[in-house]
ZALOMAR-499654 format. One record per residue: residue number from 1; residue in one letter; y, x, z of N, C-alpha, C in turn. Coordinates in steps of 0.1 Angstrom, whole numbers, m for minus. Example, Ala and Ser with C-alpha at 12.3 -4.5 7.8 and 13.67 -1.06 7.14 Angstrom:
<pts>
{1; 'A'; {m57; 132; 78}; {m45; 123; 78}; {m33; 132; 78}}
{2; 'S'; {m22; 128; 71}; {m11; 137; 71}; {0; 129; 79}}
</pts>
This chain:
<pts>
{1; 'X'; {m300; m1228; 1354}; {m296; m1215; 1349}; {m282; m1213; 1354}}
{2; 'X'; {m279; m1203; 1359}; {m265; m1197; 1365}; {m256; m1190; 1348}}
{3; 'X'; {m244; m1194; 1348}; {m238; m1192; 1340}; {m235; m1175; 1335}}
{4; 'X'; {m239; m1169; 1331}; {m237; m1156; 1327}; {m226; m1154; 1329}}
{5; 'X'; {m215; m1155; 1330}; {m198; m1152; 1325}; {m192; m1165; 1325}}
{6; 'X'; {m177; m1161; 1330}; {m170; m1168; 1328}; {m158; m1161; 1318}}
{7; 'X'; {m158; m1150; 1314}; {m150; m1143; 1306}; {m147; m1153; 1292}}
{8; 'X'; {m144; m1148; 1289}; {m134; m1154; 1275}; {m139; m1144; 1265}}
{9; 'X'; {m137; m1134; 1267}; {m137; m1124; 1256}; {m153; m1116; 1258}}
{10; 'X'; {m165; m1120; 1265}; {m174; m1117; 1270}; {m188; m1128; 1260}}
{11; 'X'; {m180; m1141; 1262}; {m183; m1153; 1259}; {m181; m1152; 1243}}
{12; 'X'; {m170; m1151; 1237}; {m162; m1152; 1220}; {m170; m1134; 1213}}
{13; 'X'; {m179; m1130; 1217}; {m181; m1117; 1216}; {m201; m1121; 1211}}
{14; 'X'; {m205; m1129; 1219}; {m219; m1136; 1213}; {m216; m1147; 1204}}
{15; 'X'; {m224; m1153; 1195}; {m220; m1166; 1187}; {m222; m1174; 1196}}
{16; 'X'; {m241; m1175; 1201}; {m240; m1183; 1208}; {m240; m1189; 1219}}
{17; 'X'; {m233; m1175; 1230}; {m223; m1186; 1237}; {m213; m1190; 1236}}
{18; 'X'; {m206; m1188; 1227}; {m197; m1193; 1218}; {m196; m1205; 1218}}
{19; 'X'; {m206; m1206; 1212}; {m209; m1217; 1206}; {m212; m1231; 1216}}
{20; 'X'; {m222; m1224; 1223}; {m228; m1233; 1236}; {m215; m1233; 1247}}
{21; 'X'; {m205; m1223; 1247}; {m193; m1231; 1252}; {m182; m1242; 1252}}
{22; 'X'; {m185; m1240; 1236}; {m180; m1248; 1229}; {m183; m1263; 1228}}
{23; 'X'; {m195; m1261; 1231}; {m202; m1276; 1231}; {m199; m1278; 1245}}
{24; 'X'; {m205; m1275; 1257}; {m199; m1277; 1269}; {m183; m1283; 1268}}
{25; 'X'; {m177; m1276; 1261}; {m162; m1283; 1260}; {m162; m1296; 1256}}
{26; 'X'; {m168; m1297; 1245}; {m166; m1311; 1236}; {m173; m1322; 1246}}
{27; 'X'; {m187; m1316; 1249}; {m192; m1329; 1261}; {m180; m1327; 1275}}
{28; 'X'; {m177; m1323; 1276}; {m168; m1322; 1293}; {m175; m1323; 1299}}
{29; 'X'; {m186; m1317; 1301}; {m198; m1322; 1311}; {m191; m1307; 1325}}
{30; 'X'; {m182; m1314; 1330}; {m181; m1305; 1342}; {m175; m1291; 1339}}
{31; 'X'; {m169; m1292; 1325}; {m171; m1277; 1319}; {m159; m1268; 1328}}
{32; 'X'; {m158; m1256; 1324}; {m168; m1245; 1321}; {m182; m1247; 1327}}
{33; 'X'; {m177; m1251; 1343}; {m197; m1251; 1346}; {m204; m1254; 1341}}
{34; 'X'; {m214; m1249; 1340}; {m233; m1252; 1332}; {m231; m1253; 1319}}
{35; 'X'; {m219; m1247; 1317}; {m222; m1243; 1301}; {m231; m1232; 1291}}
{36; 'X'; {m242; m1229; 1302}; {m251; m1221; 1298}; {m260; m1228; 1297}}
{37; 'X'; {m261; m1241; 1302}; {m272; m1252; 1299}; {m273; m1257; 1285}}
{38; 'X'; {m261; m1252; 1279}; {m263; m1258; 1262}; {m263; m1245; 1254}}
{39; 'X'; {m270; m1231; 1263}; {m269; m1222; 1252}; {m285; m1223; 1239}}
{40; 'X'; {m297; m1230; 1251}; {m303; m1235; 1236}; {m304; m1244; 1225}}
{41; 'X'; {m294; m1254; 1228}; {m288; m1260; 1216}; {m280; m1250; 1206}}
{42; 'X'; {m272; m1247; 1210}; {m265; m1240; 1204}; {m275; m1224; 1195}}
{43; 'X'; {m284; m1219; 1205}; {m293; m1215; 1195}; {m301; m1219; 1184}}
{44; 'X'; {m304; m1230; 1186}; {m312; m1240; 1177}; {m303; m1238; 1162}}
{45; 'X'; {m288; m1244; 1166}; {m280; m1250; 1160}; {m276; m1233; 1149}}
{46; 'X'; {m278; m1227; 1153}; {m275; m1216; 1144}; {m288; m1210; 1140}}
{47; 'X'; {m297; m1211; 1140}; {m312; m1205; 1137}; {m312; m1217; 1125}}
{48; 'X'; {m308; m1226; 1125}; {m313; m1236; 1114}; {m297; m1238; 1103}}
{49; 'X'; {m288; m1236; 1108}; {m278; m1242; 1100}; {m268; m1228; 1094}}
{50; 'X'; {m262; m1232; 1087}; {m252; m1218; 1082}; {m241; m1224; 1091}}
{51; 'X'; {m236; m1218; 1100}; {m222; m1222; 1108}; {m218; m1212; 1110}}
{52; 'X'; {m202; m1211; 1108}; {m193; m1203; 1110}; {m176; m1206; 1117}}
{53; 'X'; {m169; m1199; 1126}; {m156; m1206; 1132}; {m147; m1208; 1115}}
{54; 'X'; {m140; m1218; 1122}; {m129; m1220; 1107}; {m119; m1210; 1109}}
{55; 'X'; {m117; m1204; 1102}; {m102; m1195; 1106}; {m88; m1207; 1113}}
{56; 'X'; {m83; m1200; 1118}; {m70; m1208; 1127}; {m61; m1213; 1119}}
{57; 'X'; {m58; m1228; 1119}; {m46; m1231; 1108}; {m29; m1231; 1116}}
{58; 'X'; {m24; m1233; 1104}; {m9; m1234; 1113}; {m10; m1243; 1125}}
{59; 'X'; {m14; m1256; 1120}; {m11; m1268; 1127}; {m20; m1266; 1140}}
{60; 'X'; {m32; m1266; 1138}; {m40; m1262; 1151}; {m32; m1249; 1163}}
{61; 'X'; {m29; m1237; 1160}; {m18; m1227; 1163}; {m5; m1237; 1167}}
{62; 'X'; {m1; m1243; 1161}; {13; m1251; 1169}; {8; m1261; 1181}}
{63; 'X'; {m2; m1269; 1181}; {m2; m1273; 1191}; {m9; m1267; 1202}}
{64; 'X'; {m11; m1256; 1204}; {m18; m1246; 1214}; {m6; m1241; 1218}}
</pts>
């Protein structure tokens, strides 16, 4: 599967590729590339679970 987008604001605009980007991040699997390979996890992961982003804390904001 060819990655839909590489946008940012294209991407943070669906949950779950959001989400499935997200995970791509956390594995480093090559990321951003084939981070559409984990948009069925990340479907799964929200069809079954209540998840939501945490709002942004100071501390996380300061090291960014």
């Amino acid at each position: 599967m060819n990655d839909p987008t590489y946008v940012h604001q294209v991407i943070n605009a669906n949950p779950v590729w959001k989400l499935a980007f997200l995970l791509s991040e956390f594995d480093n699997d090559n990321a951003p590339i084939g981070w559409s390979k984990y948009i069925p996890m990340a479907r799964c992961l929200l069809d079954n679970f209540n998840m939501e982003p945490k709002a942004p804390s100071v501390a996380r904001a300061e090291k960014a």
